[in-house]
N, C-alpha and C positions, 0 to 999 in steps of 0.2 A: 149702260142702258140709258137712253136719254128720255125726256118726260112722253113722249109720245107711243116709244116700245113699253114704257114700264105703265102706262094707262091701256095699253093696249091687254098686256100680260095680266091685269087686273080684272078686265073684263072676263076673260077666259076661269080666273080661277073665282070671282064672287060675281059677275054676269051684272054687274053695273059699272055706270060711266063716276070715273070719278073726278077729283082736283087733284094736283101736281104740286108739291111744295118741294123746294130744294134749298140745300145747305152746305157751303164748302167747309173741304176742311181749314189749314192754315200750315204757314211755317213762319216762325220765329225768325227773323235777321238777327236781332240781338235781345238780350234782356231776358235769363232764362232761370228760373226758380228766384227770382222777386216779386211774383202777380202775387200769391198768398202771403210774403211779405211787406202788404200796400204798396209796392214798389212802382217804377217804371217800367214798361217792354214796348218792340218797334215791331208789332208782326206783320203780316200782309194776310188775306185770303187766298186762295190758288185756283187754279180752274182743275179741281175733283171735286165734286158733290156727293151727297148723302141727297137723295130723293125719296119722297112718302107721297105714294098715293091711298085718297083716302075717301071713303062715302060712308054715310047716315048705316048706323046696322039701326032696325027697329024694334028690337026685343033689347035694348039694353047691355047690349055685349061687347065686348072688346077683342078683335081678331086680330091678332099679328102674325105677320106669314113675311118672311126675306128670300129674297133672290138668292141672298147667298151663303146663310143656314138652313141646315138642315128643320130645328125645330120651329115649329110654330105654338102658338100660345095663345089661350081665350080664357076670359073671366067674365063676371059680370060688374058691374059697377055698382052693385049690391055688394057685392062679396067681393071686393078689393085685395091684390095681394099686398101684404104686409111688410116682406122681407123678399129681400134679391134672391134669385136663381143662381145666379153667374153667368149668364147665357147675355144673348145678345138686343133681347126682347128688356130687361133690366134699364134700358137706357130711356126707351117709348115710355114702360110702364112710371118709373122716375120722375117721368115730365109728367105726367098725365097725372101721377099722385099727387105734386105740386100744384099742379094746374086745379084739382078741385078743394085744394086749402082757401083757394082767392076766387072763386067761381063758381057757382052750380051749374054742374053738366047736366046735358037735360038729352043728349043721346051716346049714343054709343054706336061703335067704328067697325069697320072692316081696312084694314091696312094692310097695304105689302109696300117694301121697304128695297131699294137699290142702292148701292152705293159701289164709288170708286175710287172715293180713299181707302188708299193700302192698308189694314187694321192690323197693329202692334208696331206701326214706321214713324209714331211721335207726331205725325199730319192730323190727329185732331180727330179722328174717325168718329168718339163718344160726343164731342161737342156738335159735330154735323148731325147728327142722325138725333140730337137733343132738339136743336134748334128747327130742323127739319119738322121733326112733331110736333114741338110745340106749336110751331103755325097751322098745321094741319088739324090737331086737337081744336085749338081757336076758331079756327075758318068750320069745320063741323058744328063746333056751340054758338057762333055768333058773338064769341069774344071778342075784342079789338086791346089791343096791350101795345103799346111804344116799343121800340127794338129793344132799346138798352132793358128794357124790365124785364123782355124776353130774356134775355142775357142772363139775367140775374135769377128768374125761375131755373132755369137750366143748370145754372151751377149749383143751385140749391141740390137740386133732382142729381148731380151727382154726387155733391157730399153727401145728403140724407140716405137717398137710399140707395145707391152704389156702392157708399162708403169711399171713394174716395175723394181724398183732401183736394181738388185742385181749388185753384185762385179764377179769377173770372175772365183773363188773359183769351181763351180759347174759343167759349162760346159770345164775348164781345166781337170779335174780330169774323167769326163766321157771320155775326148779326150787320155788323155795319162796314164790311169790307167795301172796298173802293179802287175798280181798274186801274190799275199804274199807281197806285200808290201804296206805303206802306202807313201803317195806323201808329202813331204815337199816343199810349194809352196809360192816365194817372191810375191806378187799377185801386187806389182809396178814392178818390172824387169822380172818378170816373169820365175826368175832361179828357178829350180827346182832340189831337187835330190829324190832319191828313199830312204825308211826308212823300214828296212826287218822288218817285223812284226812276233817275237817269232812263231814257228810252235807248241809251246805249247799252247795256245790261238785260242779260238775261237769269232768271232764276231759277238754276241748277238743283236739284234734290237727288241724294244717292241715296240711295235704301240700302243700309249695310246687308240685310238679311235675317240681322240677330233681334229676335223678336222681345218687346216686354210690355210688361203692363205696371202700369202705373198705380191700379187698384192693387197691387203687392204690397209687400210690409217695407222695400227700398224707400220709394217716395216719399211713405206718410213719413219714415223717419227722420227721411231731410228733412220734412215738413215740422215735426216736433224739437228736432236738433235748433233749429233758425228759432222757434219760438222758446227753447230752454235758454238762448241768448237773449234775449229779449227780457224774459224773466231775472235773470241774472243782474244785468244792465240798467233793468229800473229800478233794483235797488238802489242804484246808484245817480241815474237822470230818473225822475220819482217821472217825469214827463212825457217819457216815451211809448207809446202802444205798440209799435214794430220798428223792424231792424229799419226803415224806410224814414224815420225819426231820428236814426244816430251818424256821427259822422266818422269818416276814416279817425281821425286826431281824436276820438273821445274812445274809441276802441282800444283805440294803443294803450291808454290809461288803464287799461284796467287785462292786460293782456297776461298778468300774474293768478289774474281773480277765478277767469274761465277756463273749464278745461281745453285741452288743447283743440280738443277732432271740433269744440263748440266756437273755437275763436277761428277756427280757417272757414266754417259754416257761415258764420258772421262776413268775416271779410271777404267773401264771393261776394254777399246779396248787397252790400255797401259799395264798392267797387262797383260790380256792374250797373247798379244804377248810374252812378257817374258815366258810363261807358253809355249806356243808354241817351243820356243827352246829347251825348259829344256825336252819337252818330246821328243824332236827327237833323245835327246841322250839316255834318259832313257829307251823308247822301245827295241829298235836294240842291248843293253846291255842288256836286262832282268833284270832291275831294276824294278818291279813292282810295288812294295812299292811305291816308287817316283813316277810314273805314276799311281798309282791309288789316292796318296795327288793332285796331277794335276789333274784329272779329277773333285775331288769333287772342289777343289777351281774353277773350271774353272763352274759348276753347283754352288755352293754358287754367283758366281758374278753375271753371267745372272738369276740369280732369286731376287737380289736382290740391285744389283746394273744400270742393263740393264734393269730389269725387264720384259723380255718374257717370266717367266716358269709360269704355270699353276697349281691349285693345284694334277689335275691328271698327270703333268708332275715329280711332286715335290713328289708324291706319290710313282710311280716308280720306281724311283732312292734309296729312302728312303728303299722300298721291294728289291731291286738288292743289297744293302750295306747289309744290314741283313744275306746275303746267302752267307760263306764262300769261294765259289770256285769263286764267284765275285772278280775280280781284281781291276775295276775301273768301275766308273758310272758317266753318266753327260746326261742330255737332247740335241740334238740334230737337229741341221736346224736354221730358223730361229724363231722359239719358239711360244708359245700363240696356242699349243697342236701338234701333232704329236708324235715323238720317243723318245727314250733315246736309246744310244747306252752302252755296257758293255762289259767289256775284262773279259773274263772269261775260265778258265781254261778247257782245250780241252774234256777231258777226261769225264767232269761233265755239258757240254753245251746241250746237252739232258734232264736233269733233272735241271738243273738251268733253262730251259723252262717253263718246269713243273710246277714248282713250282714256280714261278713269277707271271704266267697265275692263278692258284689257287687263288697266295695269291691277287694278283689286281683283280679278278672279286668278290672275297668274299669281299671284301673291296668296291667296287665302281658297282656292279652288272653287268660289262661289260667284257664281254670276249676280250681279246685283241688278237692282232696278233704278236703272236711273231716268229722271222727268226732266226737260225742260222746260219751264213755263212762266208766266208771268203774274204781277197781280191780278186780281179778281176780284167782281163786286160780291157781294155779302148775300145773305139769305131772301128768298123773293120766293113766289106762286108762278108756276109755268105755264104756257097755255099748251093745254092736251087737250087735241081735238078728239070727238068724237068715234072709238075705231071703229 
């Protein structure tokens, strides 16, 4: 639904004109469970978005109403909720709770919400539809906030009150994405540069089919496994705040000390940051070759040292390596099913569709969903005319 059906759709169900804030989702190239470890990651924006239209409620209220849930949900801003639902409305209310720790809001909304990132495919659907409202909430109060801060409210708003752990990888990259290029992002200093992504490649996304969620007890664990290294380690380098501090050669020292499942947790997020460099050079030179050995080692690790691929993630990858105009392949998010993402030569991204979708549903009986698309700029206000 583009901004103009979904201001349109708005009128019909709250009979005002409203504003149009949109937010893509994202897909990783490389760099995948080291954002919460102050790590490195390369991701790009996509062309799906998260869109919130939004006008002035005058009594104080907060209306949320989705295209594409069923529930809707109203509070007052008096009487705040406290604790998450589960639902899908948990991600607005998040932002909006954030949002008046730094700000007095002085009205209240009527929202309805579109989106067409795939939700449970690892594309980022919670960071769009965060960063989506958060400018929406703003542009209603007269707030003004810098991208990156936006960023940073939003990831609050999923650890606080979503509960879960992510790193700031997601809603960065929705906030400050950039056509044709992929984002190289310090996710502790938060420097970033832009990394022009060959115009001879296109970016492939498969949707295994196999659904997850991140707010499960899988992620947070990887998430507390990488910091019980961490822990471990400074006893030893008294220096280090995260794994993003330690080096391949000072892990091996002490590969007696940790338990085992906690030292391959380790040497995923160590390693692939190293990988993470090597491809920001290797892209933007069109070295291929080298960026498609990074990608498979960067999918060998997380399947087998991190352990979040799946066998229908592992299948994928295996069918996209098979098919010569494949450049690079690796599963994608934070893993236990969703996508894999594929750099794949522009001219043959049509038919490397094709043939992907054939060869994984004769293999596994499931039709997948596959995208081809490119990067995209980052989160903006749309113009919805009048309907």
């Amino acid at each position: 639904m583009n901004s103009k059906e979904l201001a349109h759709r708005f009128t019909e169900v709250f009979g005002d004109v409203p504003k149009v804030f949109a937010a893509p989702g994202r897909v990783n190239l490389i760099g995948e469970h080291t954002d919460y470890n102050d790590g490195l990651v390369l991701p790009c924006a996509i062309g799906f978005s998260v869109r919130v239209a939004i006008a002035p409620n005058p009594d104080c209220r907060v209306v949320l109403r989705s295209e594409d849930f069923p529930e809707n949900f109203t509070f007052s801003l008096d009487d705040f909720p406290k604790t998450k639902t589960g639902n899908w409305a948990d991600y607005p209310t998040g932002v909006l709770s954030e949002l008046r720790k730094v700000n007095s809001l002085t009205h209240g909304a009527n929202v309805l919400v579109a989106g067409e990132v795939p939700v449970g495919a690892g594309l980022s659907s919670s960071a769009a539809i965060e960063v989506a409202s958060a400018l929406a909430f703003m542009a209603v109060n007269g707030i003004g906030m810098p991208l990156p801060e936006v960023a940073k409210l939003c990831q609050r708003a999923e650890n606080l009150f979503v509960r879960a752990n992510c790193g700031i990888m997601d809603q960065f990259v929705s906030c400050m994405g950039k056509q044709g290029h992929a984002l190289f992002l310090d996710c502790r200093s938060l420097d970033f540069h832009l990394v022009p992504i060959p115009a001879s490649l296109r970016i492939v996304i498969c949707n295994t089919m196999v659904k997850h969620s991140v707010a499960a007890g899988r992620y947070n664990q990887r998430r507390a496994e990488a910091e019980e290294g961490v822990r471990i380690l400074a006893q030893h380098y008294p220096g280090i705040r995260a794994l993003r501090d330690v080096t391949i050669e000072q892990l091996k020292q002490y590969v007696q000390v940790l338990p085992p499942v906690i030292y391959r947790r380790c040497e995923h997020v160590i390693r692939e940051n190293g990988r993470v460099l090597n491809a920001s050079r290797a892209l933007p030179a069109g070295d291929l070759i080298r960026m498609g050995e990074l990608m498979q080692q960067s999918h060998e690790s997380l399947r087998d040292l991190y352990e979040v691929s799946c066998p229908e993630l592992d299948l994928m990858v295996s069918l996209a390596d098979s098919l010569p105009e494949c450049r690079g392949a690796r599963m994608t998010g934070g893993g236990f099913g969703g996508c894999t993402v594929n750099l794949v030569d522009a001219g043959q991204a049509d038919e490397f569709a094709e043939r992907i979708t054939e060869a994984y549903q004769a293999r596994t009986g499931v039709h997948p969903d596959v995208f081809v698309c490119s990067a995209a700029d980052g989160a903006r206000a749309e113009v919805a005319r009048e309907p």
